[in-house]
N, CA, C and O atoms as CSV, one atom per row, in Angstrom:
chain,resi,resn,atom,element,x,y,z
A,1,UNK,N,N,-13.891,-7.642,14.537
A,1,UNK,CA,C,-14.233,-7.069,13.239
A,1,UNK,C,C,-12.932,-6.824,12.484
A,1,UNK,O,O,-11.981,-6.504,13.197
A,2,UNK,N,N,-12.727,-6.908,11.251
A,2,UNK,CA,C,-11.387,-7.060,10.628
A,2,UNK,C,C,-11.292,-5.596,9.952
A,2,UNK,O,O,-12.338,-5.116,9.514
A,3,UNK,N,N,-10.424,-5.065,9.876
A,3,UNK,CA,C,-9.798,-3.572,9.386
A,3,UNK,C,C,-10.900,-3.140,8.227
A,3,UNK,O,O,-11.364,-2.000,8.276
A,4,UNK,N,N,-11.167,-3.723,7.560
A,4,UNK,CA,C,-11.964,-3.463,6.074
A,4,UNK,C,C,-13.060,-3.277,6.545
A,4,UNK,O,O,-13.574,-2.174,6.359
A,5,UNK,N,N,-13.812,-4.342,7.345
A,5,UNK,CA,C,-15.230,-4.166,7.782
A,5,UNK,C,C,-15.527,-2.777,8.693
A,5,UNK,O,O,-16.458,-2.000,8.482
A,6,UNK,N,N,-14.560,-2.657,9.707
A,6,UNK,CA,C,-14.249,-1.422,10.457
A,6,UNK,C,C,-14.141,-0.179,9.638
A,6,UNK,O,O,-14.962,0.726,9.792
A,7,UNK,N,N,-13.380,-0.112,8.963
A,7,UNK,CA,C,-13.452,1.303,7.852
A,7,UNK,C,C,-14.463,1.445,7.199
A,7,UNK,O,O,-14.422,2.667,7.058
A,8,UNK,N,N,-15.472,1.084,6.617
A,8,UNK,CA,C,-16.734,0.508,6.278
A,8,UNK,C,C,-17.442,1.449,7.314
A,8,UNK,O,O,-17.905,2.589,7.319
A,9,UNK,N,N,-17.295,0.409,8.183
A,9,UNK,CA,C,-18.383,0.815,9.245
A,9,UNK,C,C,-18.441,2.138,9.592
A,9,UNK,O,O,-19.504,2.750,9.696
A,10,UNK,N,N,-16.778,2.871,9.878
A,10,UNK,CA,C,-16.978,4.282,10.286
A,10,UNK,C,C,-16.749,5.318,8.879
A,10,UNK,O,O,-16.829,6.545,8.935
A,11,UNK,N,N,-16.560,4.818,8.087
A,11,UNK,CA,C,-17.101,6.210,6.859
A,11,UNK,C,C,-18.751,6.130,6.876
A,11,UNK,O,O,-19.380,7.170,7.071
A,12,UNK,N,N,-19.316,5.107,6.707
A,12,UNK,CA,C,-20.753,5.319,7.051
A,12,UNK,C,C,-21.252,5.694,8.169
A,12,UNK,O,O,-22.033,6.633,8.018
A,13,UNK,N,N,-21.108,5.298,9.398
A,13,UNK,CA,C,-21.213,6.543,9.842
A,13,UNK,C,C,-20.709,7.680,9.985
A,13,UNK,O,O,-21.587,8.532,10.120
A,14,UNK,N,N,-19.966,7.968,10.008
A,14,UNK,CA,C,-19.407,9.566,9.340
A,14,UNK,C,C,-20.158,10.193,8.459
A,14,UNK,O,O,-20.544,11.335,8.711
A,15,UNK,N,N,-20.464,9.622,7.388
A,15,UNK,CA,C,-21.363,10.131,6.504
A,15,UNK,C,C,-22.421,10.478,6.681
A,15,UNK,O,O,-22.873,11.483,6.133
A,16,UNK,N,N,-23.324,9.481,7.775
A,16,UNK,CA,C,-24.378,10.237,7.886
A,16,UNK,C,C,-24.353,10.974,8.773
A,16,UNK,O,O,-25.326,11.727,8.836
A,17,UNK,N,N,-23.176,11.134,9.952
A,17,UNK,CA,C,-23.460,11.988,10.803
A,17,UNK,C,C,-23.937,13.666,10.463
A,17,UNK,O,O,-24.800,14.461,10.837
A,18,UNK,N,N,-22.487,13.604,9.273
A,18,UNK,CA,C,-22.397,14.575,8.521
A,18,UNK,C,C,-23.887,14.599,7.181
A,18,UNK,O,O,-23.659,15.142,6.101
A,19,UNK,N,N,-24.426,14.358,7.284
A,19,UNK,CA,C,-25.879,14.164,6.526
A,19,UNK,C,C,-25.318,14.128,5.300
A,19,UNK,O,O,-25.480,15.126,4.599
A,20,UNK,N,N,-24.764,13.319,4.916
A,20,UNK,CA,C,-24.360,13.029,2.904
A,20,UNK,C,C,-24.758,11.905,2.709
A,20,UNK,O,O,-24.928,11.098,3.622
A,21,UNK,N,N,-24.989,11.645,1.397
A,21,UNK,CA,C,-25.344,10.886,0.557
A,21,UNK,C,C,-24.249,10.280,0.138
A,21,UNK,O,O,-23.255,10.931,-0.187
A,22,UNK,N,N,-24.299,8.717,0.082
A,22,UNK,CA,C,-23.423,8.338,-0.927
A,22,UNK,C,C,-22.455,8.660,-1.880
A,22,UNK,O,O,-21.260,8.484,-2.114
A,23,UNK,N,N,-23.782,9.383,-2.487
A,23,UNK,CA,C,-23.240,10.286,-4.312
A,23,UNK,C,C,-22.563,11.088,-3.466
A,23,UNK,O,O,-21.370,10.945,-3.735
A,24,UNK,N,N,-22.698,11.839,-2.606
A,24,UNK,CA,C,-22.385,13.135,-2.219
A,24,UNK,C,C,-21.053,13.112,-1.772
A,24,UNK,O,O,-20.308,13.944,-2.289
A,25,UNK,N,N,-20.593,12.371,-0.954
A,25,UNK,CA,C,-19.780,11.780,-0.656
A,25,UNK,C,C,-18.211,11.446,-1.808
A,25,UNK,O,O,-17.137,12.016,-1.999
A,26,UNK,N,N,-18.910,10.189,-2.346
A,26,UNK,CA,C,-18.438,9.430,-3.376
A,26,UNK,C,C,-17.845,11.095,-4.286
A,26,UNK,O,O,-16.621,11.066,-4.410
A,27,UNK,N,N,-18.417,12.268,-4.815
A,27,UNK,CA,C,-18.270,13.243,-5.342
A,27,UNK,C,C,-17.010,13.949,-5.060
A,27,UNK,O,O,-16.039,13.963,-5.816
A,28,UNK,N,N,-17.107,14.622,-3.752
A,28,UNK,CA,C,-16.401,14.762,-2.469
A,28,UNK,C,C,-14.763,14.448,-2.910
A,28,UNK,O,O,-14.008,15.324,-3.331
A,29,UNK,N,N,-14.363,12.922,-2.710
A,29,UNK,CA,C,-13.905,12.029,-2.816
A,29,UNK,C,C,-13.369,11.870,-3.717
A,29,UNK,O,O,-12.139,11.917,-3.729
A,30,UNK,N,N,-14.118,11.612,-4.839
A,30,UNK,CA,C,-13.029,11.784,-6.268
A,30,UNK,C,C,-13.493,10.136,-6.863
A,30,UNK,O,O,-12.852,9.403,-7.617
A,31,UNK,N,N,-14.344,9.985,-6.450
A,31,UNK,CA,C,-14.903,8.302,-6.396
A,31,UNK,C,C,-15.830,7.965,-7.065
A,31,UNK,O,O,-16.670,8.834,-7.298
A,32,UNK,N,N,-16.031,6.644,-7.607
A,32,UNK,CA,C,-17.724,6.362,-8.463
A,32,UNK,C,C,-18.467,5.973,-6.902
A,32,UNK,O,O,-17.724,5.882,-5.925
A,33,UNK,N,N,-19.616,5.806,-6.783
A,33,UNK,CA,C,-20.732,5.841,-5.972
A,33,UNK,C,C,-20.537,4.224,-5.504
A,33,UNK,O,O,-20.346,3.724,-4.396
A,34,UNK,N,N,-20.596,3.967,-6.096
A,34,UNK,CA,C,-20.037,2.171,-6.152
A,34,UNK,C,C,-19.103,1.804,-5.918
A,34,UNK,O,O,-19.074,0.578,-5.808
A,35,UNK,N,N,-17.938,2.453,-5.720
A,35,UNK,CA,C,-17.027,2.079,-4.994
A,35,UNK,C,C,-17.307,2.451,-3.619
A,35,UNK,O,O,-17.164,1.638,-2.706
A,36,UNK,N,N,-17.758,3.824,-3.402
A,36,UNK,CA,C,-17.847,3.653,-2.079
A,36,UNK,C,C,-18.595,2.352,-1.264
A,36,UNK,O,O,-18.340,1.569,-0.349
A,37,UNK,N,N,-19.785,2.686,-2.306
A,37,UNK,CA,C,-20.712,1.422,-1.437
A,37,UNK,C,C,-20.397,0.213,-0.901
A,37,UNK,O,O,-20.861,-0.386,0.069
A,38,UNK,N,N,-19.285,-0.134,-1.908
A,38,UNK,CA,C,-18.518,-1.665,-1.579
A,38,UNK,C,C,-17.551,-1.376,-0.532
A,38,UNK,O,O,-17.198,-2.369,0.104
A,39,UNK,N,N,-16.930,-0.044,-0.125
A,39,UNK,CA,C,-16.264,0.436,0.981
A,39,UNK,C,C,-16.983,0.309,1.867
A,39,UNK,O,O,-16.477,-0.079,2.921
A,40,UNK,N,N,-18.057,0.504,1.839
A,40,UNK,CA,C,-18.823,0.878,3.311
A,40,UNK,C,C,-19.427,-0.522,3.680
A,40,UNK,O,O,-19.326,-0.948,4.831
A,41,UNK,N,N,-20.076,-1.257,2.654
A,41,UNK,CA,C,-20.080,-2.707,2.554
A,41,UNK,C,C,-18.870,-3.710,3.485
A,41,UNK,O,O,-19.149,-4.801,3.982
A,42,UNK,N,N,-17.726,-3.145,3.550
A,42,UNK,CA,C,-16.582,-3.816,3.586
A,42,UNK,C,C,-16.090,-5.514,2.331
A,42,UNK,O,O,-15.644,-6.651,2.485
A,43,UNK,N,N,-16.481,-4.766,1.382
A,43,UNK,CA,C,-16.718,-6.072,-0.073
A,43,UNK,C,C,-14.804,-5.888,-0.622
A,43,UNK,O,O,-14.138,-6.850,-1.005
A,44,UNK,N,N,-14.313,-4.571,-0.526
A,44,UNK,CA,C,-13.595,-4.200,-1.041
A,44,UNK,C,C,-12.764,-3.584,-0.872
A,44,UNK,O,O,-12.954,-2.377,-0.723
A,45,UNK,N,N,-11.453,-4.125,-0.815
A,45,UNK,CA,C,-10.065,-3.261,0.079
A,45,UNK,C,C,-9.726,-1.562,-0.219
A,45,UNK,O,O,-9.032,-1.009,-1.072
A,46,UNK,N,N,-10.072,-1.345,0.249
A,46,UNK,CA,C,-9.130,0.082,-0.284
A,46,UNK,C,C,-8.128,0.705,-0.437
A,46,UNK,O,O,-7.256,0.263,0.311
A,47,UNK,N,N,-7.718,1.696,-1.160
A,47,UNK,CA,C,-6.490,2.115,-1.413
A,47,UNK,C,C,-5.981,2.813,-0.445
A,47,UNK,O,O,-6.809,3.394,0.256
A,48,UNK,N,N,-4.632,2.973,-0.118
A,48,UNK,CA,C,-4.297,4.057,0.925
A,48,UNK,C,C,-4.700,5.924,-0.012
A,48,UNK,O,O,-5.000,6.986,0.533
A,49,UNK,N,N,-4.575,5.704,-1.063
A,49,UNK,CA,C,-5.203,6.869,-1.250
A,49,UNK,C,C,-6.954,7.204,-1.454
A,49,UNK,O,O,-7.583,8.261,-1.486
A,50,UNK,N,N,-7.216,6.281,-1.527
A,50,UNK,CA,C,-8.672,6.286,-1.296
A,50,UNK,C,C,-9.376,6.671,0.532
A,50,UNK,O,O,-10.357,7.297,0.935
A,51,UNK,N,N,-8.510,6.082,1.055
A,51,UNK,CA,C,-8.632,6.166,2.702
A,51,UNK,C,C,-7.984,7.468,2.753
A,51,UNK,O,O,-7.833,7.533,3.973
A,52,UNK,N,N,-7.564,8.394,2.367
A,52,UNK,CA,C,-6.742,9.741,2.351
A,52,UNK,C,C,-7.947,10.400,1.566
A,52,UNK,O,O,-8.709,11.224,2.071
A,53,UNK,N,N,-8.019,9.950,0.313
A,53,UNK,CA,C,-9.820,11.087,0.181
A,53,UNK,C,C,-11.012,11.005,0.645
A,53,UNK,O,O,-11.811,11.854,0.249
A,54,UNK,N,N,-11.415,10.105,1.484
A,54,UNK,CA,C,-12.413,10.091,2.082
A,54,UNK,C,C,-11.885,10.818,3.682
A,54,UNK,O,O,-12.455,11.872,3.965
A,55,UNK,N,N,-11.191,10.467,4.356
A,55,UNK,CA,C,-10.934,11.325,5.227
A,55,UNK,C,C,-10.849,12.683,5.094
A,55,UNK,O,O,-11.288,13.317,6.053
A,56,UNK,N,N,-10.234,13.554,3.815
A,56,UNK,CA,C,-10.332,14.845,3.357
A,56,UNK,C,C,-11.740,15.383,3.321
A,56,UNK,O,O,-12.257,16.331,3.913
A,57,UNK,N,N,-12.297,14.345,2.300
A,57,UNK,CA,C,-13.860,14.361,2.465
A,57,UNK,C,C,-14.696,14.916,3.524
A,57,UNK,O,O,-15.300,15.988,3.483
A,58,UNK,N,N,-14.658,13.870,4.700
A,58,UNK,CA,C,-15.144,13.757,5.895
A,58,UNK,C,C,-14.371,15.083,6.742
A,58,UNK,O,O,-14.772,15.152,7.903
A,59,UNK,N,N,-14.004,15.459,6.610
A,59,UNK,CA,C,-12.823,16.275,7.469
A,59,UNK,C,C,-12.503,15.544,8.716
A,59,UNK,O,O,-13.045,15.904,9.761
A,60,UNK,N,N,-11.648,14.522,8.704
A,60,UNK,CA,C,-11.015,13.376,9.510
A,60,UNK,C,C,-9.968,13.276,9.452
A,60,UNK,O,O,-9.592,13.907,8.464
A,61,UNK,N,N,-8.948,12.706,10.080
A,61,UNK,CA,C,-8.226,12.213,9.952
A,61,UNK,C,C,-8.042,10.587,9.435
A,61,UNK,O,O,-8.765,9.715,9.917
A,62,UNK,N,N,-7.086,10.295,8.490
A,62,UNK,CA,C,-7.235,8.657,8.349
A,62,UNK,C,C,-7.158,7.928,9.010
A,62,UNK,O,O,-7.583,6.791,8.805
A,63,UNK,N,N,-6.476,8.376,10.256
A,63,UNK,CA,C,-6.180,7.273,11.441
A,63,UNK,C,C,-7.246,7.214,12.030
A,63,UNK,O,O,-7.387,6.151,12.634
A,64,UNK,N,N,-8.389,8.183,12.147
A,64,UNK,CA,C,-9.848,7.764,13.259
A,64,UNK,C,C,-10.577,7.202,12.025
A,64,UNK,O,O,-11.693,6.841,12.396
A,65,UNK,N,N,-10.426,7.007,10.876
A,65,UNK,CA,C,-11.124,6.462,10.276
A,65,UNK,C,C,-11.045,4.980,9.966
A,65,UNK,O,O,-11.647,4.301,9.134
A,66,UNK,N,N,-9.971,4.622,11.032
A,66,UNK,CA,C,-9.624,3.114,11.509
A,66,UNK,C,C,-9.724,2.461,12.501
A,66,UNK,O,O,-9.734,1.233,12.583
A,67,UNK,N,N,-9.849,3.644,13.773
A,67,UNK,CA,C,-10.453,3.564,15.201
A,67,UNK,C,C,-11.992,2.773,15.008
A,67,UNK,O,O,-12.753,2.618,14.053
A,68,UNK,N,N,-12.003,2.394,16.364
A,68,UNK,CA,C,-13.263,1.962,16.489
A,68,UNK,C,C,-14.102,3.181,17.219
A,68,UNK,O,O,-13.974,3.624,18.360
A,69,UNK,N,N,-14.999,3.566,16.171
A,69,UNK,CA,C,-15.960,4.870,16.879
A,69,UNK,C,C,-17.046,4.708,17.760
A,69,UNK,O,O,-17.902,3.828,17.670
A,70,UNK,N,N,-16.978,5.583,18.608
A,70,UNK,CA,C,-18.184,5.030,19.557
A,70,UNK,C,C,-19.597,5.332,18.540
A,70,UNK,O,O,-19.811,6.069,17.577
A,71,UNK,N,N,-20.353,4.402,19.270
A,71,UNK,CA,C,-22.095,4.220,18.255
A,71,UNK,C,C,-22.795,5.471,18.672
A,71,UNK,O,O,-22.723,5.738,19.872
A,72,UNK,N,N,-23.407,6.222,17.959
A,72,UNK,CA,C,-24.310,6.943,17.974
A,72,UNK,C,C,-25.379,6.638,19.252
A,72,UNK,O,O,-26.387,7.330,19.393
């Protein structure tokens, strides 16, 4: 799985672990809703500061938000 698709993968789940919404999230974040989506999508590279507010977000660190997380 390539870095983009992986970050993707674990802000969404993160997100729902943490029961948020998109919007909710995306809010959070400092983000339009649509960008996230294409984040979580893996459609769309992200910024290193974008990967720094979603981890704030999430209360994470950026580096596990690059790990591969174990599955629910």
């Amino acid at each position: 799985m390539d870095l983009v698709q992986l970050l993707g993968e674990n802000v969404r789940q993160a997100r729902k672990a943490q029961g948020m919404s998109q919007e909710e999230l995306a809010f959070r974040a400092g983000m339009k809703r649509s960008y996230l989506s294409d984040l979580e999508r893996g459609t769309r590279n992200p910024t290193v500061r974008a990967l720094g507010r979603l981890a704030d977000a999430l209360a994470m660190s950026p580096g596990t938000l690059l790990e591969l997380l174990p599955r629910p």
